[in-house]
C-alpha positions in Angstrom: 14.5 -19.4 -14.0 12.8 -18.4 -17.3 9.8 -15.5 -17.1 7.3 -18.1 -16.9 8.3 -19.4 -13.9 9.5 -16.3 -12.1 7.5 -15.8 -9.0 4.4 -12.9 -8.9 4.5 -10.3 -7.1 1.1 -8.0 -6.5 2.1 -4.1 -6.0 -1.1 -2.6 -4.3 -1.4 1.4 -4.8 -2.9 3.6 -2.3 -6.1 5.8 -2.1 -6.0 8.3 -5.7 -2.7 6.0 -7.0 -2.4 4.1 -9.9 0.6 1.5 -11.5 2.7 5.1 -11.5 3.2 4.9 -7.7 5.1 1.6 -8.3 6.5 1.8 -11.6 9.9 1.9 -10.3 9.8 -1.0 -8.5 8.0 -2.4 -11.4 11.0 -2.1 -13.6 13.4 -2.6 -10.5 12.2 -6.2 -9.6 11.4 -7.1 -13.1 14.2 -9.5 -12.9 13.0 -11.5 -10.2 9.2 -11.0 -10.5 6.0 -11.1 -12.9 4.9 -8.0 -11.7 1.5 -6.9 -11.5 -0.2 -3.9 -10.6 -3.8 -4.0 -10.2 -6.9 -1.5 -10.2 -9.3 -1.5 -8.0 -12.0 -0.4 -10.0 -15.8 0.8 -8.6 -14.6 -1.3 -5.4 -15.7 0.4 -2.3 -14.6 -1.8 0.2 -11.6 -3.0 1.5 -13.4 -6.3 1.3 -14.5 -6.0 -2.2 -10.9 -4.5 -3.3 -9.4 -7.8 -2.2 -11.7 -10.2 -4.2 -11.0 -8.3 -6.8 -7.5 -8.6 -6.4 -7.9 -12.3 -5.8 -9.9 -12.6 -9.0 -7.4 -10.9 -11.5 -4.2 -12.3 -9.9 -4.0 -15.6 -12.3 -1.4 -17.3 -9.9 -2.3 -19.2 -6.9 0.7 -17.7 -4.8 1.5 -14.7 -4.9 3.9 -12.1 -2.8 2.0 -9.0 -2.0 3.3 -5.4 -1.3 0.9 -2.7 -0.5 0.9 0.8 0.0 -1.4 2.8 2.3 -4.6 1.9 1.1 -3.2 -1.2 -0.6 -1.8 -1.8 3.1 -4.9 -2.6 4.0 -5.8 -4.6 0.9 -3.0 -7.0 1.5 -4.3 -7.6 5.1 -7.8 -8.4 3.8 -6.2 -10.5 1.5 -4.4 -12.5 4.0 -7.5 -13.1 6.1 -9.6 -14.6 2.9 -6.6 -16.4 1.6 -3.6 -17.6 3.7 -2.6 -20.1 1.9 -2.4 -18.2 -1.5 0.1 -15.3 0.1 3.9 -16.2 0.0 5.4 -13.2 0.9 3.6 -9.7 2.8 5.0 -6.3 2.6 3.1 -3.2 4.0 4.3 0.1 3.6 3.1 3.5 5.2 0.4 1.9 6.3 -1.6 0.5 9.8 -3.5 -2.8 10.8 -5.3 -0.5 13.1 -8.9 0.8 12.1 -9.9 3.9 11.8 -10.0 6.3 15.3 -13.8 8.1 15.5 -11.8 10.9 15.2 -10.9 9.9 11.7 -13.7 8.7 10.5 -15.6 12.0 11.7 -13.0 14.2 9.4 -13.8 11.6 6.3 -17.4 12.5 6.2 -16.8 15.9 7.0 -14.4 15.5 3.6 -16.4 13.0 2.1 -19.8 15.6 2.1 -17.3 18.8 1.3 -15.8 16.8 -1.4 -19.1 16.8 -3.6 -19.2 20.7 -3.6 -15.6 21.2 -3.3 -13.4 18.9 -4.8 -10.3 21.0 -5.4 -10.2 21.7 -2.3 -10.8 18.6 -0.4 -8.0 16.8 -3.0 -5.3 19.6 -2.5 -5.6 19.1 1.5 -5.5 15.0 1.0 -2.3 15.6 -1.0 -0.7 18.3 1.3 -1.6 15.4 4.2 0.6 12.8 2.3 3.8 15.1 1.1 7.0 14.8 3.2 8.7 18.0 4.5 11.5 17.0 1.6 8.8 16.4 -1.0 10.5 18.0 -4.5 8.8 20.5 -6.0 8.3 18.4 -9.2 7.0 15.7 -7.5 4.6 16.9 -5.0 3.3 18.6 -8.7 3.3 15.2 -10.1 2.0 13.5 -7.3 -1.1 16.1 -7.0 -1.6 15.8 -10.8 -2.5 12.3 -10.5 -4.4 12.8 -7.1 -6.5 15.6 -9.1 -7.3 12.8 -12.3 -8.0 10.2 -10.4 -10.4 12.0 -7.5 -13.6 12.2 -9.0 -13.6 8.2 -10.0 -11.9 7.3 -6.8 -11.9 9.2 -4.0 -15.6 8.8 -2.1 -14.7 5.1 -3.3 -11.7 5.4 -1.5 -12.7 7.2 1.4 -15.6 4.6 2.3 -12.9 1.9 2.1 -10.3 3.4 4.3 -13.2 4.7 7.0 -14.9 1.1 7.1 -11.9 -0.8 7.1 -11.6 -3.7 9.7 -9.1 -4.1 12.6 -6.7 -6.5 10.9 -4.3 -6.3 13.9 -5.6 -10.2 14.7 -4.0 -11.1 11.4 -0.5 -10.0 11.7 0.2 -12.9 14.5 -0.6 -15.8 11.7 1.8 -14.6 9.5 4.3 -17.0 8.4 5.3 -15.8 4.9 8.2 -13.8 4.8 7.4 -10.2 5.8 8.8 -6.8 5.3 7.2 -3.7 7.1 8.9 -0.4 5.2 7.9 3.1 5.9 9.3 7.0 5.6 10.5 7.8 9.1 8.9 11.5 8.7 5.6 9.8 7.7 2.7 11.8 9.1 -0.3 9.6 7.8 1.1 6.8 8.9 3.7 7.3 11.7 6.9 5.0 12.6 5.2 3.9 16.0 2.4 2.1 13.7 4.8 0.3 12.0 6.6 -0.9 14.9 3.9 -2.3 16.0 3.4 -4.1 12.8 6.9 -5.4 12.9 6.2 -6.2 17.2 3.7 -8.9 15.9 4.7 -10.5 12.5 7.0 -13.4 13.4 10.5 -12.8 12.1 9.8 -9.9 10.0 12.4 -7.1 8.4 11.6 -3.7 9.2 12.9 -0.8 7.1 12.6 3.1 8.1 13.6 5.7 5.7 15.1 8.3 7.2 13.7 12.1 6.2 11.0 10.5 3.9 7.6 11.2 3.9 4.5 9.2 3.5 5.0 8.7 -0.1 7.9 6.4 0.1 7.6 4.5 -3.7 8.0 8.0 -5.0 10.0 10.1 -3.1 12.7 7.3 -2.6 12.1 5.3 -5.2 15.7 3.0 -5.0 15.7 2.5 -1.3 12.2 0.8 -1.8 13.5 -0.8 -4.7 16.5 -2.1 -2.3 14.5 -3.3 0.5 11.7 -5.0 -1.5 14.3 -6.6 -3.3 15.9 -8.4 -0.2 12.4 -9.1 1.0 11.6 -11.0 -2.6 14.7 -13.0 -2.4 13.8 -14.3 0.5 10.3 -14.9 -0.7 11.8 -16.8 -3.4 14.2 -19.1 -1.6 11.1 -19.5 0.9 9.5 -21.0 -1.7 12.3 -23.3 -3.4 
């Protein structure tokens, strides 16, 4: 199989991510994948995130991994366009929609954020560290949070709090599927993923053990590992 006709494979980041979240994977599954890593731009809706998607993948099937945010991307992609997704992976993430609850403490972020930014981002990173988060990388990982914030993170925030219950979709899956999280995931809990995995027909699921929500980063060769399988079986799918 030459480049050219290596599968694609879509790598969705998650809210204040970019390609850096999955460049390890990137390089990882470079063998068996065109791997592409798209922006989301001024999108700020999940809705709107997905066209976008749709519009700058230049394949018409693609396998789709997403993470968090991207999670919820991927969903939204299914529902517009079955028939282009040959493989779905979703990692710390939910099909559920936001709880009132939730949505409540995004405004209440969402208004503190425009007079308080540091602030507002430090606590979102905090929220997404694992108790065994290196130093290093929580640094790294707050770095990026901090650069990316004032382009992305109302943008990201709307998305995420008016986000639609994709649970419906995860029965009409039929591509292979993987469902991966960190089992000390506090965003995005086991139990959400096993419910994930309870209705997607035939689907692998992977729980890290000690890892945190951050799962591309803070274990970057277990992800590599599972995603692989899950591509392999993409790609035989598909022969």
């Amino acid at each position: 199989m030459t480049r050219d006709t290596l599968p694609v494979l879509v790598l969705l980041p998650g809210s204040l991510c970019d390609a850096e979240l999955w460049a390890a994977q990137a390089r990882d599954l470079s063998d068996l994948a065109n791997v592409i890593t798209p922006s989301y731009g001024a999108a700020d809706s999940v809705e709107a995130m997905a066209e976008s998607v749709l519009s700058a993948v230049p394949s018409q099937r693609f396998a789709v991994a997403g993470f968090s945010l991207g999670g919820f991307v991927a969903l939204e992609l299914f529902r517009r366009a079955p028939d282009r997704i040959s493989g779905l992976c979703l990692t710390d993430t939910t099909a559920r929609p936001d709880s009132p609850e939730t949505r409540e403490r995004r405004l209440r972020n969402m208004a503190r954020f425009k007079t308080d930014p540091q602030t507002v981002v430090h606590e979102f990173a905090q929220m997404v560290m694992g108790p065994n988060t290196p130093d290093a990388l929580a640094a790294a990982i707050l770095a990026t949070m901090v650069r990316l914030a004032q382009r992305d993170y109302l943008n990201h925030q709307r998305a995420m709090m008016l986000r639609p219950d994709a649970r419906g979709i995860l029965g009409q899956v039929r591509c292979s599927s993987l469902v991966l999280c960190g089992g000390a995931d506090g965003a995005t809990p086991p139990a959400l993923h096993e419910e994930m995995a309870e209705a997607l027909v035939g689907s692998t699921s992977v729980v890290l053990s000690g890892v945190g929500h951050m799962t591309p980063l803070e274990a970057p060769e277990h992800v590599s590992a599972a995603l692989r399988g899950w591509l392999a079986n993409v790609t035989t799918a598909g022969k």
